[in-house]
N, C-alpha and C positions, 0 to 999 in steps of 0.2 A: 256941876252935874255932867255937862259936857267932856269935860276933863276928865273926872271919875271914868266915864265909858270907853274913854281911848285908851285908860290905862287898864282896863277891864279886857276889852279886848288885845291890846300887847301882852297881855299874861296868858292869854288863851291862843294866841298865836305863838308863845314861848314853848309853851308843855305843848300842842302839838308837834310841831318841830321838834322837840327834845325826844316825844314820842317815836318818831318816825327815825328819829337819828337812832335811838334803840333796837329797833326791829330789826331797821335796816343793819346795824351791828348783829343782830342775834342770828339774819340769812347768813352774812359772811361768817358768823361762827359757826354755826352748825350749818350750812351748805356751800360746802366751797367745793368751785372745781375741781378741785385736785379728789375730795371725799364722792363728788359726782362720778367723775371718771373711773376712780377704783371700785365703787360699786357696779357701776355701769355695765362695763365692756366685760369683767367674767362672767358675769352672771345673762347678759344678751350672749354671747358667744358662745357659753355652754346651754343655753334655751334653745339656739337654732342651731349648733354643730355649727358654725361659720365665722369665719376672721369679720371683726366691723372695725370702722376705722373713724375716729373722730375728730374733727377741727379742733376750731372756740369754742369753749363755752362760756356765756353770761348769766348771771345769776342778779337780779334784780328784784329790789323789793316789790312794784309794783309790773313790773315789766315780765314777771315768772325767769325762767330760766330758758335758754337761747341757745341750741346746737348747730355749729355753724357745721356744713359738709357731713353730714352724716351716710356711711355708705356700709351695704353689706356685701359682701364678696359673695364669689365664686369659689367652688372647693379648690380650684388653684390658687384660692387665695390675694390672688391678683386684679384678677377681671372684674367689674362691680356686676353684683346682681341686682340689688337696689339703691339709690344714692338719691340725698335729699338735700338740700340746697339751707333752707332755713328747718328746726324741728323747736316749735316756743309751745312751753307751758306757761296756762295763765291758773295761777293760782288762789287760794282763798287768803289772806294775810292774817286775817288773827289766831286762827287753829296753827301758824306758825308758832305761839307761845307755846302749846302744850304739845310741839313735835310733832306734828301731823302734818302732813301737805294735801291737800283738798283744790284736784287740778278741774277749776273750770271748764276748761279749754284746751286739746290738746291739737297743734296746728299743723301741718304738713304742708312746706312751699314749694312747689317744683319739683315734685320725687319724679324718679324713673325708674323702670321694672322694667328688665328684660329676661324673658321668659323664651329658652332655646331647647329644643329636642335633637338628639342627637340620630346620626345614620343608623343607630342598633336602637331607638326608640327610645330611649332614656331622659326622662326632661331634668332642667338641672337646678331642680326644685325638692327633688325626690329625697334627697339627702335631710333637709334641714328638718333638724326636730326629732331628729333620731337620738334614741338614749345611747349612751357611752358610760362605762363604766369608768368612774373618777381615779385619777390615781393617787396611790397611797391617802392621809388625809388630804387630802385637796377638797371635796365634799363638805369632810366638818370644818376645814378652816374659812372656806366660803359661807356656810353656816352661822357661822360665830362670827364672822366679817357681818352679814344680812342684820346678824342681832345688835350688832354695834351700831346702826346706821340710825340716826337719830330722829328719821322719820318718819312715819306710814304713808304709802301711797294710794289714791282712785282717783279713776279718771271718769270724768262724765259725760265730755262731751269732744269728739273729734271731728276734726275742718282739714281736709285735704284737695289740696287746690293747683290747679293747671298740671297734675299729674299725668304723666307721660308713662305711655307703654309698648311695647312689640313684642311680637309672638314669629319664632322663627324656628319653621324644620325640617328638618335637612335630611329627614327621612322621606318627605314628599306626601305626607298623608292628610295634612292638615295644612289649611290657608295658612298661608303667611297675613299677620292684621297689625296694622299700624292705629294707634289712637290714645286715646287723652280723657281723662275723668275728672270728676268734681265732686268730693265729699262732703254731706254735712249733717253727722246725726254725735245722735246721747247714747252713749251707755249709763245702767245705772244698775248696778248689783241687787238684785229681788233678797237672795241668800248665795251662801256662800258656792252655792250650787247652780243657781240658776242668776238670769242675766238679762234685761229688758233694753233694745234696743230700737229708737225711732228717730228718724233723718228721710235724705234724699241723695238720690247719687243721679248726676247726668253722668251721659257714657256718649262720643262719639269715638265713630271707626273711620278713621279717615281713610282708609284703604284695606283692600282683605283682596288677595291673589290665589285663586286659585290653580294651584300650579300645573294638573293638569289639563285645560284647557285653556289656560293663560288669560283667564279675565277678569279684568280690576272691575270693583267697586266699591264705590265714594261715598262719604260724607253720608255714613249712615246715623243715627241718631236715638237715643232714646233716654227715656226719665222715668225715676223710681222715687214714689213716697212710699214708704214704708213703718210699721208697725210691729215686733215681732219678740217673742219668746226665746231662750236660748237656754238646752240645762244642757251643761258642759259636762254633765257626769253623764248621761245615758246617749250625748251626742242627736238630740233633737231640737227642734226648730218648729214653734205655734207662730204659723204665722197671723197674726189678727187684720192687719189690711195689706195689701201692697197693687198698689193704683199704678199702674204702669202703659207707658205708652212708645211705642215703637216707631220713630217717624211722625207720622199723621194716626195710627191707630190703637184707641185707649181700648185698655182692658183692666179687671178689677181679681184682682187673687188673693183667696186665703184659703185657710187649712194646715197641715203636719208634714214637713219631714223626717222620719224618724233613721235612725241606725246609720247615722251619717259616718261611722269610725266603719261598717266593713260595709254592707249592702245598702243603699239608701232606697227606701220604700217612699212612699210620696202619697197623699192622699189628699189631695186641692180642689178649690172651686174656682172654675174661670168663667168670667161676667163680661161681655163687651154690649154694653146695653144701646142698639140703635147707629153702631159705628157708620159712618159715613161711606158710600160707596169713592167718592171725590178722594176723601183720603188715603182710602187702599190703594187708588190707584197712585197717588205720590210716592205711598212706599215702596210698591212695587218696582215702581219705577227705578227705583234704586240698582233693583236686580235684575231685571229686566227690561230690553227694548219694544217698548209698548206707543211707540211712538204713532199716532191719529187715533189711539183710543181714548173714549172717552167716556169715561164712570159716570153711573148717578144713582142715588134710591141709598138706602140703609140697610143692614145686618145686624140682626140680636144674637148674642151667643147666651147660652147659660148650659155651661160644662162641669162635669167633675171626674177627676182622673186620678185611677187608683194603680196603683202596682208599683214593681221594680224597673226603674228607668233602664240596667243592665241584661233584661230580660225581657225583652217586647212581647212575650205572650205573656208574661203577664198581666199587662198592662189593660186596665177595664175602664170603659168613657160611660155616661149616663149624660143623657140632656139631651139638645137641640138647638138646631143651628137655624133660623128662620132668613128667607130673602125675601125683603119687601120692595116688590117692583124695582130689582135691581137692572140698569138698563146698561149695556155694553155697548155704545154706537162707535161702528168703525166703515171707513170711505162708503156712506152713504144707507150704508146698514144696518140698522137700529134692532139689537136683540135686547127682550125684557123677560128678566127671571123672576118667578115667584112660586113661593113653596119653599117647603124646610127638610133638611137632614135630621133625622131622628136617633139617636144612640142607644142602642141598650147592651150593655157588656162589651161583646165585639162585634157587634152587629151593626151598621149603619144605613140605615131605612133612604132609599129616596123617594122624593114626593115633588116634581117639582113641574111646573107650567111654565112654556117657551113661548114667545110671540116675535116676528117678524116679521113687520109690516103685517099682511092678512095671512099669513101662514102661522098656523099654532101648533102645536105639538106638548105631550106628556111624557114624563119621563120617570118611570116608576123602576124600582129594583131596591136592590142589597150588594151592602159589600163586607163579608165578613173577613175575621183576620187582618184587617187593614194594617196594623202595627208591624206584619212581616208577612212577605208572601198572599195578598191582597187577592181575596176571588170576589168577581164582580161579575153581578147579574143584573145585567140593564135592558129594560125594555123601552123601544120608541113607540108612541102610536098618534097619527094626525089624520081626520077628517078628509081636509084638504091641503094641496100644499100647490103654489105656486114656485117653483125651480127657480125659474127668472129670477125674482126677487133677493132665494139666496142662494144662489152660485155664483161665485166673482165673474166678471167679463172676462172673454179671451183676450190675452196680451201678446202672445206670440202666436207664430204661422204654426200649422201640423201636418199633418198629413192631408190634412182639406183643405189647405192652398194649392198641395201639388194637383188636386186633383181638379178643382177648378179652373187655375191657372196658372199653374208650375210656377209659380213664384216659390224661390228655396226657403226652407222652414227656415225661423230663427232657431238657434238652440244656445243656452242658457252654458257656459264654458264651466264644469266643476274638473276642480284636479283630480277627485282620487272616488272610489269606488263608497259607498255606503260603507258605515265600520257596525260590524255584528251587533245585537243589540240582544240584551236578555232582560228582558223585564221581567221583575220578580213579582208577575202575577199571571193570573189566569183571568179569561172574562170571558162570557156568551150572554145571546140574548137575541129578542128579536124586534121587527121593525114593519108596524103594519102602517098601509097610509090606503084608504079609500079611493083617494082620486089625487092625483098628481098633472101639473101639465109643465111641460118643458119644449120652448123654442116652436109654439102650433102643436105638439106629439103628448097628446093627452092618454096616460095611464091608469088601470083600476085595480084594483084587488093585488097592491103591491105589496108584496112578502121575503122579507129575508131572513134567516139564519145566521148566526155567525159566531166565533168560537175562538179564540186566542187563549193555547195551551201549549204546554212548553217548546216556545218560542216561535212559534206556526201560525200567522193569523187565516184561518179558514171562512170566506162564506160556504155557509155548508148546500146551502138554496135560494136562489134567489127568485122569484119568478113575478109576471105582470101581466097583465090583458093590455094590448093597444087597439082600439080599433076593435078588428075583426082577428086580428091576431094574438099572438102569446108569443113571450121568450121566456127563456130559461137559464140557467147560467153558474157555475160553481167555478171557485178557484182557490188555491191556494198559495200561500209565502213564507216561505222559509227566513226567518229571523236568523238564522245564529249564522251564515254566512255570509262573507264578503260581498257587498253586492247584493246581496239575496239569490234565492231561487225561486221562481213561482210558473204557478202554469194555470191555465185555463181553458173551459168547456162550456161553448154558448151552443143554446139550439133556438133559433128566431124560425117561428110559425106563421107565414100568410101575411105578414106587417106590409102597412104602407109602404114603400122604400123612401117614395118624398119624406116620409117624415121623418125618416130615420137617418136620413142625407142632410135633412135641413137642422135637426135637433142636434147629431153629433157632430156634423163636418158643415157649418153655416157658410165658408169659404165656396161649396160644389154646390148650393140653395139653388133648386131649380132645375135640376141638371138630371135627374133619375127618379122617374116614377115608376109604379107596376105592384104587383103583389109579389114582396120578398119573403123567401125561405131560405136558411142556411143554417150548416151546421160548421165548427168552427171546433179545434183545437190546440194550443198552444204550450209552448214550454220558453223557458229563458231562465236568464241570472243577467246581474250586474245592471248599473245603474248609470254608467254613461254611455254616452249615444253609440258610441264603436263598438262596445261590450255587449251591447242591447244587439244589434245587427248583427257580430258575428254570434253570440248562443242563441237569436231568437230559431226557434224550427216550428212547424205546425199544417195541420191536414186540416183541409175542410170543402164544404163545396156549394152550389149558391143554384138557385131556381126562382125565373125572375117569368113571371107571368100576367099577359094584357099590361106591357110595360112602353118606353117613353123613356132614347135619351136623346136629351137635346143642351145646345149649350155648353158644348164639350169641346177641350182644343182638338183631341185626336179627330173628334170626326168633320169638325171646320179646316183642319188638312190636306181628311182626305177627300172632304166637296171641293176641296183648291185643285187639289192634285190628279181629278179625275173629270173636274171641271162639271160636277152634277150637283147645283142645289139641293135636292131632295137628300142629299146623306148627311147632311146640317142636323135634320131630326129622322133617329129611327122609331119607326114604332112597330117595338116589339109583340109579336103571339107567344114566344117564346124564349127564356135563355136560360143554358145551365152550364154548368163545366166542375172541375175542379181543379183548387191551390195546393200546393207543397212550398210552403216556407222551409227552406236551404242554405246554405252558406249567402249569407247577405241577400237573399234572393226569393222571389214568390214564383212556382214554374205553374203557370195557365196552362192548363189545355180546358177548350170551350167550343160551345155553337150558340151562334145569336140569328133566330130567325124571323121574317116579318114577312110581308106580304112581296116585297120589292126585293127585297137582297136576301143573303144567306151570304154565313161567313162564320169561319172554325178557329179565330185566335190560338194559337200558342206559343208557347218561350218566357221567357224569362222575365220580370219586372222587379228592376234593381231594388232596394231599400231606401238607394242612394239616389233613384228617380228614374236611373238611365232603362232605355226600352230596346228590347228584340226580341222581337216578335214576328210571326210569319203567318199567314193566313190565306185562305183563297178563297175572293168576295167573289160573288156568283150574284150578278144582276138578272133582273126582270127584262124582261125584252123594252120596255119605255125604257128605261135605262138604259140599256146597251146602246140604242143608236147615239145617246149623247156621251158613250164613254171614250174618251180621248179621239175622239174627232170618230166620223163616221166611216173613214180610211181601213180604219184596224177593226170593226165593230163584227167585220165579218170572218174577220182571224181569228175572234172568241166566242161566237155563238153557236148554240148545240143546235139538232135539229127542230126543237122548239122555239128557240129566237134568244135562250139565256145567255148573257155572257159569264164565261167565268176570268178572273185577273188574278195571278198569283204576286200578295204584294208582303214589301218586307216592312217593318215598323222600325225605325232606330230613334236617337237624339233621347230626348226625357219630357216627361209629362208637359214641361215648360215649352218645348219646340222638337213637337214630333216630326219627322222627317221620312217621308214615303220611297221607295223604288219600287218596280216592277220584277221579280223574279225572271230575270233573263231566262236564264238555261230551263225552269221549268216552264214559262210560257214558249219556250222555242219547243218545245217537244211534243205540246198541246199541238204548237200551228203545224209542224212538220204533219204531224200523225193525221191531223183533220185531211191535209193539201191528200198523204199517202191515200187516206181512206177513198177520197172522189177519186185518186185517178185510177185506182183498184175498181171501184165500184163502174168507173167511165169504160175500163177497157173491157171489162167481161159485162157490160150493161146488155142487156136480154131483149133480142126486138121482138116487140112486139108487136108488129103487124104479119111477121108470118105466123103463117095458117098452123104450123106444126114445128116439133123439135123432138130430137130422136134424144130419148130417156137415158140413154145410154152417153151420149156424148155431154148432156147435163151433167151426170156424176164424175166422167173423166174431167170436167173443166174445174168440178169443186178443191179437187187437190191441188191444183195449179194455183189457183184465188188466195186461199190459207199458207201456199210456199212463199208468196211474193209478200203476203201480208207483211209472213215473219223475215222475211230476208230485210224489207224496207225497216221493220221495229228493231 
């Protein structure tokens, strides 16, 4: 028995073998290289218009057939455009008896695709697949070659792997992108017309240059499952799923596109149900430097987009885009969004709710057109808002160092000038907030306007209550030039000054109180600090009342240099003047009045810090006897007991530097000493009884000669 079965099976391992040895004769007959290749390359080469060139080929009963170096040219025929390293079909083996080939499997090892646009825009793609009229029979003879060939071909299913690609042009419009894919899906013929294909394709971009601005970026990533419809006759595409994901962020598409041979119209649903905020921010990362930001919370999308991808009007959205407690925490500042974008046609609804820390805010509007030439109408409105909270800290010195304590601003080194900017949209809107506080300077019934229209960003109003006062304020900036241009018009009514010293300029905190008014006007361009100083110009003038400065270098100077405490602090009844910003320059003329001194500033106050200045302080009689020794006190007092001191201001805010007006206090003393010994020689006695009328009026001509002779 046992016998019997070893000879049972040696007969059954005989006719196998003998089977296989058959087949395997009947590949070599009817598919041999030599029949592959003659098929092959006229009929690829008249498909795509392009020379292809081919290694080995292996033809294997079980192993399918094996294209070693497959490569398609370039229309010079030279250069490869695509080339592939292995190309194996795995096929079905017994539909080989009745001449049929039934390819499993069609494999792609290591291909590369270089895809080049040239300096006149031309890619050198454009070409392949172009019909050419055959010459003489060449057509029917290839014809009649196709019917000879002993087998039918489909293919079902293709695997394309560690595939290489580059995109390179030299026209400068489009990134240069470096990267590598991974095929793996089925085709399967529905009818002779139409074509059902489902796989997966990863795709990284190891680099994409954008050549105008020169900036690379890396290892981007994304994956595609896919589901999809194909009728090769009318050139449309049903797509039934396609799951795709970007980086870290998934989204779900399906729907049509049709007329893919001249205009492709599009008609899709796009689904990101709950995407991660954590993720967006990975992707982004990609493209941007978002470095200490840090994401949380979710986004649902459910979209659908209709229209001509080559034609942005007419492209139409429906849906909405919801933010659940989406939270953006960046160096210590935590913002959380919530609320949705709504879409209908071209129109995008906003709706959305802001919180920082205790400050909330709304942000309601539209923006239609978005697809091209974007108008947006945004409104802000918040309750209350704490400033502190969200305004960054100062990091550099400003103009309220110098005024404090001349310590030189820091300034930030840019090379070149702001470059014009045209954004292809328009936008207004406005921004109401109840109660504001910023730095102790609490505001109410804050209102602005604002307006960004071809290329001008305008507030057109801005205004507030502080206190017991009001300001007011419009400006505008010119976009489309180098630099910019803008200019500005404030009017401040009755305000605190502390507050407006300690809120803007926290460096001078302390240093100027009073009730402030000023009106202010300004013009400029350019955007670095030299540019900014030589165009800045501007009129304005200032009224400072029941005021208070103390704490100030200039007037710790001039208590040194005149050797009187009391000028440490003035306390003002009164001060006004006015500015002309000039060539780098602010020109002062003013009067600051108090109970003890008087004194008329004026000159110049550089941009650049430096001071001259000239003024003549007029002491109170308590003051005059302590001013520079009691020696001179009688050199500058009027017949009331005031002294007046003509003094010069140089150096800069950082180390003011006093003189004396030589030659005008020499003129003061001359003229007083003239006046006694005029008034000493024709002095009128009076102890006699009488004076002859007559020789009074001869003496007055004489008194008035000598005046003028001495002046």
């Amino acid at each position: 028995m046992i016998k019997n079965t070893k000879i049972f099976l040696f007969i059954i391992v005989i006719l196998i073998t003998a089977v296989l040895i058959a087949l395997t004769a009947l590949v070599k007959i009817f598919i041999t290289p030599e029949k592959v290749k003659t098929f092959l390359i006229p009929e690829v080469e008249h498909a795509l218009n392009r020379k292809i060139s081919i290694g080995e080929i292996n033809i294997g009963l079980f192993k399918g057939i094996e294209v070693k170096d497959l490569a398609i040219k370039e229309i010079d025929g030279e250069t490869d455009f695509v080339k592939c390293r292995d190309f194996v079909l795995q096929y079905k083996l017994f539909p080989l008896l009745f001449k049929k080939l039934f390819v499993n499997e069609l494999t792609l090892l290591s291909p590369e695709i270089r895809i080049a646009r040239s300096k006149e825009g031309g890619f050198n793609f454009e070409d392949i697949a172009k019909s050419q009229k055959p010459e003489g029979g060449k057509k029917e003879k290839q014809a009649a070659e196709f019917k000879k060939l002993p087998v039918s071909l489909q293919i079902n299913k293709i695997i394309i792997k560690n595939a290489r690609f580059s995109l390179i042009d030299l026209k400068g419009d489009i990134p240069d992108i470096k990267g590598s894919f991974n095929i793996n899906t089925g085709i399967k013929s529905v009818s002779r017309r139409e074509i059902f294909s489902q796989g997966e394709i990863d795709l990284k971009l190891d680099e994409i240059l954008l050549k105008k601005t020169f900036k690379k970026y890396k290892d981007i990533t994304a994956r595609l499952k896919y589901a999809l419809n194909m009728n090769l006759e009318s050139g449309s595409i049903k797509i039934d799923k396609a799951d795709l994901r970007i980086q870290e962020i998934p989204a779900s598409i399906s729907g049509t596109i049709t007329n893919l041979k001249t205009s492709p119209e599009i008609d899709i649903a796009v689904m990101a149900a709950r995407a991660n905020a954590a993720d967006i921010q990975k992707s982004l990362a990609s493209f941007f430097d978002i470095k200490g930001l840090v994401f949380s919370g979710n986004l649902t999308a459910d979209l659908r987009l209709r229209g001509m991808p080559k034609e942005p009007d007419s492209l139409k959205i429906k849906g909405r885009v919801i933010l659940e407690k989406i939270s953006i925490a960046y160096n210590n500042i935590n913002t959380v969004l919530d609320g949705n974008l709504k879409f209908n046609e071209q129109i995008m609804d906003i709706d959305i709710k802001s919180a920082v820390g205790k400050n909330s805010a709304e942000l309601k509007g539209a923006v239609s057109n978005y697809f091209k030439n974007p108008n947006i109408k945004l409104n802000l409105y918040s309750k209350q808002l704490f400033l502190d909270e969200v305004l960054p800290a100062r990091t550099t010195k400003g103009a309220d160092a110098i005024v404090s304590n001349g310590s030189p601003p820091v300034s930030v080194k840019i090379s070149k000038e702001a470059e014009p900017i045209n954004p292809k949209l328009t936008a207004e809107g406005e921004i109401k907030i109840d109660s504001a506080k910023y730095k102790g300077m609490t505001m109410s019934n804050f209102y602005a306007k604002y307006q960004l229209k071809d290329n001008r960003f305008e507030i057109i109003k801005m205004t507030a209550i502080a206190g017991k006062g009001r300001f007011n304020l419009n400006s505008v900036i010119d976009l489309s030039k180098s630099g910019y241009a803008y200019n500005l018009a404030c009017n401040i009514d009755s305000l605190h000054a502390d507050e407006v010293v300690n809120a803007f300029f926290p460096k001078a905190k302390d240093t100027v109180f009073g009730s402030l008014s000023a009106n202010l006007q300004l013009n400029g361009a350019g955007t670095l600090p030299e540019t900014i100083k030589r165009n800045l110009s501007g009129d304005g003038d200032f009224n400072i009342k029941d005021g208070k400065i103390t704490n100030n270098k200039i007037l710790e100077n001039l208590a040194l240099f005149l050797g009187i405490d009391e000028l440490r602090t003035i306390n003002l009844k009164q001060a006004h003047g006015t500015v002309k910003i000039r060539n780098s320059a602010a020109w002062l003329d003013s009067i600051f009045l108090s109970d003890d001194i008087a004194m008329d500033p004026s000159g110049s106050i550089g941009l650049d810090e430096t001071l001259d200045l000239a003024f003549d302080l007029k002491l109170s009689p308590r003051l005059t006897k302590k001013a520079m020794g009691s020696s001179i006190a009688k050199y500058i007092k009027d017949e009331e007991g005031w002294g007046m001191i003509p003094l010069k201001v140089s150096g800069t805010f950082a180390k003011p530097s006093y003189t004396v007006d030589i030659a005008k206090a020499g003129k003061r003393v001359i003229k007083k000493e003239v006046d006694k010994f005029i008034d000493k020689l024709f002095k009128k006695d009076t102890d006699k009884k009488a004076v002859d009328d007559k020789t009074q009026q001869d003496k007055k001509p004489i008194e008035d000669l000598l005046k003028d002779i001495f002046k």
